[in-house]
C-alpha positions, 0 to 999 in steps of 0.5 A, spaced: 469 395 495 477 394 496 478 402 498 471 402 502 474 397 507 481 401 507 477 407 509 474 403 514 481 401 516 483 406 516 477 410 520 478 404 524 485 405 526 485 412 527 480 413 532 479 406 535 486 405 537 485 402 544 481 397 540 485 395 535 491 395 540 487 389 544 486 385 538 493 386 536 495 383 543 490 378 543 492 375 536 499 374 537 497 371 544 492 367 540 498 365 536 503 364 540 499 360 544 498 356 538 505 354 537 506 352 544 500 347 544 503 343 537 510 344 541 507 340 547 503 335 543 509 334 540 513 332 547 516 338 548 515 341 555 511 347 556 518 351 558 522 348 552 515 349 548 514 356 550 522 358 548 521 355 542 515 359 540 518 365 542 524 364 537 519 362 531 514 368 532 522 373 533 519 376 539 511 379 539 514 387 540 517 386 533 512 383 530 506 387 533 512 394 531 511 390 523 504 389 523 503 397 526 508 399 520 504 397 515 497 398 516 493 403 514 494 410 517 501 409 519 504 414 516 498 418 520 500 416 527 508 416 526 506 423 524 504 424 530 508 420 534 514 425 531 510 431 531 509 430 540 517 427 540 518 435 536 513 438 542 517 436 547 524 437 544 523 445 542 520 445 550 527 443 553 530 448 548 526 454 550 530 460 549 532 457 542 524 456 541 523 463 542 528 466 537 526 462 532 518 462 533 519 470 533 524 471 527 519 467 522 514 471 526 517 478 523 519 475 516 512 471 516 508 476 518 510 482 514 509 478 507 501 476 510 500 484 512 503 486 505 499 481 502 494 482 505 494 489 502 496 487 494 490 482 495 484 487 497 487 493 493 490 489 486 487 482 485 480 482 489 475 484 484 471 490 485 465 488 490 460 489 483 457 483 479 461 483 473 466 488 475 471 485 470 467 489 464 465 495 468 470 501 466 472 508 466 473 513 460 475 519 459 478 523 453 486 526 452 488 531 448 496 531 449 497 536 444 493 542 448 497 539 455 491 535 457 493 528 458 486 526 462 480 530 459 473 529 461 467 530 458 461 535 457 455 534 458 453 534 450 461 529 450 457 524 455 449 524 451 453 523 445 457 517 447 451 514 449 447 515 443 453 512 439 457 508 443 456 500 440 461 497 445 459 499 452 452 496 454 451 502 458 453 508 459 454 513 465 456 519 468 459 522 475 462 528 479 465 529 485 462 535 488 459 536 494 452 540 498 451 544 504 445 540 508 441 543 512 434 543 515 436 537 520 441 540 526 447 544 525 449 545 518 454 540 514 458 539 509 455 533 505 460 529 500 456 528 494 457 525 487 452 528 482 450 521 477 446 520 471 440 516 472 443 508 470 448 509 475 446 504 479 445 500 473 452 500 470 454 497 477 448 492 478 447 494 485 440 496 489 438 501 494 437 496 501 431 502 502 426 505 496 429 505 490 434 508 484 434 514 480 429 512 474 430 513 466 430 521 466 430 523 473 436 526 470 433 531 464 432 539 466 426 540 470 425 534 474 424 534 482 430 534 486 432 527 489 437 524 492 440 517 494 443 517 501 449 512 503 448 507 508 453 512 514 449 518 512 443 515 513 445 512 520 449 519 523 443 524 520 436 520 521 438 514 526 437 508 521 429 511 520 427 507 516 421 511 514 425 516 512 424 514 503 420 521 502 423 525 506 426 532 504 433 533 504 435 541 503 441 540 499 444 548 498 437 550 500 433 546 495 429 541 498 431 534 496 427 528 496 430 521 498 428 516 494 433 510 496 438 508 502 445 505 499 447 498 503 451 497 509 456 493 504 456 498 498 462 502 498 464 506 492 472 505 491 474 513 492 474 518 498 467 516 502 460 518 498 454 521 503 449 523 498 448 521 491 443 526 487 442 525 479 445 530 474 441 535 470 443 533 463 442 537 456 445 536 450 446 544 449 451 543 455 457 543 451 462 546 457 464 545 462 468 538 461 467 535 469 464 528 467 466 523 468 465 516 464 463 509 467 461 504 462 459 495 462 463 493 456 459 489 452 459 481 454 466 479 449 468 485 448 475 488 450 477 495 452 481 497 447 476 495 442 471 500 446 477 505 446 478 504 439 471 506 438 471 512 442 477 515 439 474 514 433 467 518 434 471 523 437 475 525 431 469 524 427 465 530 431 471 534 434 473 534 426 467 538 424 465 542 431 470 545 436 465 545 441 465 537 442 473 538 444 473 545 448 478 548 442 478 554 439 481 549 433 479 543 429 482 536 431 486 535 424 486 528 422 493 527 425 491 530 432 493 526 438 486 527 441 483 520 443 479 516 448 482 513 455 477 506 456 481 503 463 479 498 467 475 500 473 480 496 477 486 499 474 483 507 475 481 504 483 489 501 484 493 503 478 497 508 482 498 503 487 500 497 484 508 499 483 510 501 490 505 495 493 509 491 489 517 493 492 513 492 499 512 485 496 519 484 494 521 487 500 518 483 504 519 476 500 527 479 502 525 480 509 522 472 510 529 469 506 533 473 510 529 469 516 529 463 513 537 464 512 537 465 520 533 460 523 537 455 518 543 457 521 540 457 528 537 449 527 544 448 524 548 450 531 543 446 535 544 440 531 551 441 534 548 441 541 544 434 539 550 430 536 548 425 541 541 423 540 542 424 532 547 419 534 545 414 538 538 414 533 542 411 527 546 407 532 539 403 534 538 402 526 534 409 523 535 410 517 537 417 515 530 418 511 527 416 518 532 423 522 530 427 516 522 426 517 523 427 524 528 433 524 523 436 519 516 434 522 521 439 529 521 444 522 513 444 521 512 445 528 516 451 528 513 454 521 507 453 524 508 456 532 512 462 527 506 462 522 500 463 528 505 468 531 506 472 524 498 472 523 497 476 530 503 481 528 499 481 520 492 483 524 495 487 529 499 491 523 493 491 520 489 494 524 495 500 525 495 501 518 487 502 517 488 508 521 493 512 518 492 517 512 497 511 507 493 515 500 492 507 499 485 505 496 480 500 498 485 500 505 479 499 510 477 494 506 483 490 508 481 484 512 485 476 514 480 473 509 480 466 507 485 466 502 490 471 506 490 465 511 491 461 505 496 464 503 500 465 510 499 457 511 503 457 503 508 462 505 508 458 513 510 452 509 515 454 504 519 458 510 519 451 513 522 448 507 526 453 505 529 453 513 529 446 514 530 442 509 538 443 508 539 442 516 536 435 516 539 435 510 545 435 512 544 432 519 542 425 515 548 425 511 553 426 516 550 421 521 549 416 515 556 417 513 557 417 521 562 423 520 560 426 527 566 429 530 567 431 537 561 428 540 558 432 546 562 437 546 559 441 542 563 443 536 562 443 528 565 439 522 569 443 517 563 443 512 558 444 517 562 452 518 562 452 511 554 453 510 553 457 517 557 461 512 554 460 507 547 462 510 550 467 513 553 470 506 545 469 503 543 474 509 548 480 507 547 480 500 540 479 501 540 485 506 544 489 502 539 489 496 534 491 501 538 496 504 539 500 498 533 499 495 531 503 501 536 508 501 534 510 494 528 511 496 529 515 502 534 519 500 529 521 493 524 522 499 528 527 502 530 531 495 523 531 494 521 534 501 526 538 500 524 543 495 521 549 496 514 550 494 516 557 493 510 559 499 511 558 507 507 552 509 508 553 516 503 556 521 498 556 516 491 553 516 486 552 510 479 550 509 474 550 504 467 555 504 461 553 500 456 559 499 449 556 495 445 559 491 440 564 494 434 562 489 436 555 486 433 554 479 434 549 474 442 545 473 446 546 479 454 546 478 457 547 484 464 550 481 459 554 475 461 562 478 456 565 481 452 569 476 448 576 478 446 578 484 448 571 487 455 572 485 454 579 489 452 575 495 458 570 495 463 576 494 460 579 499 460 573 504 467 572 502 469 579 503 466 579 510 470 573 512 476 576 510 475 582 514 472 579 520 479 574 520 484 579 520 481 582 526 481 576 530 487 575 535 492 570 533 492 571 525 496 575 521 493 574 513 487 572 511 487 569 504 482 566 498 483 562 492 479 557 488 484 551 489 488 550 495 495 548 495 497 540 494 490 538 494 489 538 486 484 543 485 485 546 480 483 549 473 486 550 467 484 553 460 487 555 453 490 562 454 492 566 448 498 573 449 496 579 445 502 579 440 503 573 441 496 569 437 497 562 435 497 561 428 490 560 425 487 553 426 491 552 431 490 551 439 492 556 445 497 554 451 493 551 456 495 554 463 493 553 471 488 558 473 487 560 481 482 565 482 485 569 488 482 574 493 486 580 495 490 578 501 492 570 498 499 572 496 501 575 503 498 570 506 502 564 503 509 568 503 509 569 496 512 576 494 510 580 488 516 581 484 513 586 479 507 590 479 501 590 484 497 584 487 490 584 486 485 590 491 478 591 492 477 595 487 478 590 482 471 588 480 465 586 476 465 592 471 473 596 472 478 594 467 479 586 467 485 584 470 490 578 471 497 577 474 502 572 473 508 568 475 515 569 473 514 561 469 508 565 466 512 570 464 516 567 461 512 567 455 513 574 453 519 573 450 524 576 455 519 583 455 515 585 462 509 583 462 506 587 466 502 592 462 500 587 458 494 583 456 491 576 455 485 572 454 482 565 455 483 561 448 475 561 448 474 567 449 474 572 443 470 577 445 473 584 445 472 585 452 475 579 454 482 582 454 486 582 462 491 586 463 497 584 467 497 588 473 503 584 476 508 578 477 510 574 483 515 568 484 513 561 481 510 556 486 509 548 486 502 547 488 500 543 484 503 537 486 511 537 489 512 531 485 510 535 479 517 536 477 523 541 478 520 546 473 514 550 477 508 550 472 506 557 470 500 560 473 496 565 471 491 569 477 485 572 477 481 576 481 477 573 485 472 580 485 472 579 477 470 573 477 466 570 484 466 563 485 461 559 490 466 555 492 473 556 495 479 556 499 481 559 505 488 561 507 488 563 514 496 565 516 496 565 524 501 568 529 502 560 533 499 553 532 494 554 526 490 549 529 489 552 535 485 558 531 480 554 528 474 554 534 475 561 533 475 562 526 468 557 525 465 561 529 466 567 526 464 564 520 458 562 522 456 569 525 457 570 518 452 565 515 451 560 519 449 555 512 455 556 511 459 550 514 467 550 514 469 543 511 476 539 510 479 544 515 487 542 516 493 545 516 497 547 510 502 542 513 497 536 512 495 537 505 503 537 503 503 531 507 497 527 505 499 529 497 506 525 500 502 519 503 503 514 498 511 516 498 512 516 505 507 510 506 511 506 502 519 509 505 516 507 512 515 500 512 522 499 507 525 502 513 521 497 518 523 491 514 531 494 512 532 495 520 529 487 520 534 484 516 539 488 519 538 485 525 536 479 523 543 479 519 547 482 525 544 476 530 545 470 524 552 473 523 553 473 531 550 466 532 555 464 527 561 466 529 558 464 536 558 457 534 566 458 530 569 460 537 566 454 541 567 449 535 576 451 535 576 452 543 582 448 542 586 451 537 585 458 540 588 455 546 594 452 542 595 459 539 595 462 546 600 458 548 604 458 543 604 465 545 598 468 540 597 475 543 590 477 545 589 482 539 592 477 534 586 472 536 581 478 537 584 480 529 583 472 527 575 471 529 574 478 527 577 477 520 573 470 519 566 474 520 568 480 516 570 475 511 564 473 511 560 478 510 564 482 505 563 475 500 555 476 501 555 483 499 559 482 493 553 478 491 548 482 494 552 489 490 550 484 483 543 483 486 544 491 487 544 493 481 540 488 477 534 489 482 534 497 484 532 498 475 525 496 478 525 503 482 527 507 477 519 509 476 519 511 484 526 516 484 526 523 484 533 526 483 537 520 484 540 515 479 539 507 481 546 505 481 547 513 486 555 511 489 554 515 496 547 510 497 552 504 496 557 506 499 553 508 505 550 501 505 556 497 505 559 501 511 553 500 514 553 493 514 561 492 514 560 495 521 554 491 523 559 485 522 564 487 525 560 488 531 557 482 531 563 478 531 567 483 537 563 479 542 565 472 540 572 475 539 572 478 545 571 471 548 576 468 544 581 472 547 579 470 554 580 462 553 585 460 558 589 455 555 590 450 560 583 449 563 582 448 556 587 443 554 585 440 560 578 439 557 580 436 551 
């Protein structure tokens, strides 16, 4: 009952006020009038009586000032009373306002974005019920260079037999489908499923329904589920459209289901999902990927443990499990890789997402340290009114919680401007190609807002309470100097140098985190790929089958007569290009540069056979046409390139890189023979017919050693599937319309996709580096400025506070540069000692990036050196201002002044 009738007082107080004032009016009347009445009862005159009373009460405002103080919700109302007191304070001081709103602005702005980012891609769940047991499985086979491994086929049925620790089992590929049958013919990103996909991710079509147990054996019905965008853009949002057929490469597909609107599967965008067309005799090629439910309870190192050892079991007695040409021995490496789908999705994100985050919690402390510096020299300005407060009685507890319910105000304005910064940030990010998963899902949700309001509150506290802090001390101590003239105590300078020293180290610990970074950025853009990548432009082909029947592996090479007709195509397309304006070469491969499309396999040298039992080298394989090197730039050193005379029946033929060649134990390749390690039919011997200069195009961060390649020719073994290099004489993107044309006039169901210039593919595979480098360089150039302002401002204050003693100087004959030398000296003073602790802080932290650095050590001399100049420099500049107009103080208007 006690706390009822305090929450109604309390309601009563808040949200009554006018009432309450009145009866609080009326009872001290009602009293006062009281004590009149027995004073006039008791003789006295109604003047004498009345003064009495008065003297008894100690006067009606301060008892109703005593009765205010402690009634319920007086903390509330004085809060409010303080926060209008600080509205009006910061409205007189609009120009301090504004610096100090938009440098929380930045440093809060950037930590929400950056959070923003960091919480949606490595702490937001997977938008799947009971996404913490779902994960990924692969195999690894380190021993024959494959450090992930996917599955076959009979790998996958196996698994799933036997498997105890998985609650369900499936398997995917991305692959993809020419559609046609509805308006011009597209390209389709598509995922190739097992049956229980959508079961593993408990999710539901919003239409029709999911692939039934078996819909994925040899010989069903083709069908298929569309994405929610596929089925808006090609059929209009229909809703009848469950039953219609699809022609995915020529085979007309069934929809059976429609994907919701908010289903999205955490990798490049999925079109058409379809079902596999599983058989345990299938046992290659290795294109599966596993994606299981743990069991409730069980762990996936458990489920690893398992895996591995059912796959040492059946590699130990069947080659075919493990596509080797040798048995797993006991001590073989082989063994599975059970990962947390969370950490497949994000896992390579997490290092440089987690720097930003660093970077930015820098980037707030260095704003922090500024607005800290710039409440302390406005503390100087309001010397009077702080005075005049403890003068009239405020206890210093009473100033502080004035001075930080000013800070509060501040936190917020900087805060509800740094969430318009975050949003607008955001919003610029989703647009870039930033190779950083689950972007488009980055939103200012309720726990980003959370979090803004948590950093919001910290910066408040971190800015605010050592000013108020020592505005107290020094009034309750009544240590205010030079009252109105602006000027600063001894101890007030020494922490504006404090403060000052905090921004530099904290700067030079950004600064060099982020010239490791850039100058690794720039070695690693510095290496030649071995090929041009200017004025060339690349994009893919698909040829369907012309009569499909049974299992389609779009990466399977094209059989027979429909292997004939791909070449044929591919032939026709190479000829028509090269006859087209503008265009100098014209080439195919199977994998393009820098988009990880590429094949490997073991390889066995004649006269270089591994030992019995043993595995064969396992190399990169590219199948080429006969103008891909030329178009690219990459020479033949020995020997020939390929020609139209290599095919299907002439003597089967390859060619290496110098990596390659290597291998032949300093003898000339060409002339040589090789053969894949599977392959020991006697026929299957290649002949080395040349050698050409070793490429990076797999990824340029693969190393300084190029990988070995070995090429085959494209006319020996056709491929649906494949890459176009087109080499132009201009722009390559200028020539696209044209080469879409004669394509289509080829065959017009056999669209061109993910069409972009050489240059782009190098840039998308360095999207997650630069990503990283742009916004480092965003938020050093901020605590530069930020540092450099917080330094001027300070010396600023320095020059105004010892007028007096620059006047003295001059007058005792100081010349200009003497003094323009001494102000300069104390600022560069100051920033020296900063970055003495930010070196330490240097060292201690860059180790962190040592995962990120290509070609450059962690404690590089020249990114040191560079940094400190820089920031020296920044200093000095900052301080000439002051300096200069220390210098100009005409001693006797100053002394006159004082």
């Amino acid at each position: 009952m006690a706390l009822l009738r305090r929450l109604s007082a309390l309601l009563r107080n808040l949200f009554r006020r006018p009432r309450v004032e009145r009866d609080l009016h009326d009872e001290m009347n009602d009293y006062l009038e009281g004590l009149v009445r027995e004073r006039v009862e008791a003789g006295a005159t109604p003047e004498e009586a009345r003064r009495v009373a008065l003297l008894e009460m100690g006067g009606p405002e301060q008892v109703k000032e005593a009765v205010r103080d402690v009634r319920a919700g007086a903390w509330i109302e004085a809060f409010f009373q303080d926060l209008r007191f600080g509205a009006r304070i910061l409205r007189k001081s609009p120009g301090f306002t504004f610096l100090a709103i938009l440098t929380l602005a930045l440093g809060i702005g950037a930590n929400t974005a950056v959070f923003s980012v960091v919480n949606t891609v490595l702490l937001r769940p997977l938008p799947f019920p009971g996404s913490e047991r779902l994960v990924t499985f692969w195999q690894s086979y380190p021993q024959r260079g494959l450090a992930t491994w996917r599955m076959s086929q009979a790998n996958f049925l196996a698994y799933r037999q036997e498997m105890r620790s998985f609650e369900q089992l499936a398997a995917y590929n991305r692959t993809g489908y020419n559609a046609s049958g509805a308006g011009e013919p597209a390209r389709l990103d598509a995922m190739s499923v097992s049956a229980n996909f959508f079961d593993v991710l408990q999710v539901r079509p919003e239409f029709g329904r999911a692939f039934r147990t078996g819909e994925d054996a040899p010989g069903r019905r083709a069908l298929c589920v569309l994405s929610h965008a596929q089925w808006r853009r090609q059929f209009g949002s229909d809703p009848g459209v469950i039953g219609k057929a699809l022609i995915l490469d020529n085979v007309p597909t069934e929809i059976v289901g429609v994907m919701p609107a908010d289903f999205r599967w955490p990798g490049p965008p999925v079109d058409v999902w379809v079902p596999l067309d599983l058989s345990p005799e299938r046992t290659s090629p290795f294109n599966l990927i596993g994606l299981a439910r743990l069991r409730p309870g069980v762990q996936a190192a458990r489920a690893e443990a398992e895996a591995t050892h059912l796959l040492k079991v059946r590699g130990a007695n069947d080659q075919s499990f493990i596509g080797s040409n040798a048995v797993a021995k006991p001590d073989s490496d082989l063994h599975a890789v059970v990962t947390p789908l969370h950490d497949t999705v994000s896992g390579a994100s997490r290092t440089p997402l987690l720097v930003l985050l660093g970077a930015v919690a820098l980037v707030l402390l260095i704003a922090c340290a500024n607005v800290a510096n710039l409440l302390l020299g406005r503390a100087a300005v309001r010397q009077r009114e702080i005075a005049m407060r403890f003068a009239l009685g405020a206890t210093r507890a009473r100033v502080v919680r004035q001075l930080m319910t000013e800070c509060l105000l501040l936190g917020a304005l900087g805060g509800a401007a740094g969430l318009a910064l975050a949003g607008w940030g955001l919003e610029l990010l989703a647009g870039l190609p930033l190779g950083i998963p689950r972007l488009g899902e980055v939103r200012l949700d309720p726990g980003v807002l959370a979090f803004t309001a948590g950093v919001g509150l910290l910066a408040t506290l971190l800015f605010g309470l050592l000013p108020a802090l020592r505005i107290g001390r020094l009034g309750s101590r009544n240590e205010w100097h030079g009252e109105g003239r602006g000027t600063s105590s001894a101890g007030t300078r020494a922490t504006h140098g404090a403060l000052v020293g905090v921004q530099f180290a904290l700067s030079l610990i950004l600064l060099v985190g982020t010239g490791l970074l850039l100058k690794s950025f720039h070695r690693l853009t510095a290496i030649e790929p071995g090929f041009e990548t200017e004025k060339v432009l690349t994009m893919r082909l698909y040829v369907p089958p012309q009569h499909p029947d049974g299992y389609r592996n779009p990466f399977a090479p094209a059989q027979g007569a429909e292997g004939e007709h791909a070449l044929a195509f591919y032939r026709s397309v190479e000829e028509r290009l090269r006859s087209l304006p503008g265009i100098t070469a014209a080439g195919l491969v199977d994998g393009l540069p820098f988009t990880g499309d590429l094949n490997s396999d073991g390889t066995v040298i004649e006269g270089h056979e591994p030992e019995p039992g043993t595995d064969s080298t396992i190399t990169p394989l590219l199948t080429v046409g006969p103008g891909y090197f030329r178009a690219l730039g990459i020479p033949v050193l020995r020997g020939r390139d390929f020609a139209d005379t290599d095919r299907i029946g002439s003597q089967p033929v390859a060619v290496v890189d110098e990596a390659m060649a290597k291998r032949w134990g300093g003898a000339d390749p060409v002339g040589g023979r090789i053969r894949y390690g599977w392959n020991e039919e006697p026929d299957a011997w290649m002949t080395i017919v040349g050698v050409v200069a070793n490429v990076r195009d797999i990824t340029i961060t693969a190393g300084q050693e190029p990988d070995p390649h070995l090429y085959l020719p494209l006319g020996q073994g056709p491929q649906r599937r494949m890459g176009l290099v087109v080499r132009t004489a201009g722009d390559p993107a200028a020539t696209a319309g044209a080469i879409r044309a004669a394509i289509r006039g080829i065959d017009p169901g056999v669209p061109p996709f993910d069409v972009q210039t050489l240059s782009q593919n190098l840039d998308s595979s360095l999207a997650r580096e630069r990503f990283t480098n742009i916004l480092l360089s965003l938020f050093a150039a901020v605590s530069l400025l930020l540092a450099a302002a917080g330094i001027y401002g300070v010396m600023s204050l320095e020059v105004s506070s010892r007028l007096k003693e620059m006047a003295i100087r001059i007058a005792l004959g100081a010349r200009p540069r003497e003094v323009f030398a001494l102000v300069l000296r104390r600022g560069t003073l100051l920033a020296v000692a900063g970055l003495g602790v930010g070196f330490l802080g240097a060292l201690a932290l860059t180790r962190f990036l040592k995962n990120l650095l290509f070609e450059v050590g962690t404690t590089d001399p020249a990114t040191y050196s560079m940094v400190v100049v820089v920031l020296v420099s920044v200093a000095i500049l900052a301080c000439a201002l002051p300096a200069r107009r220390a210098t100009r103080v005409d001693p006797i208007e100053s002394l006159r002044r004082e």
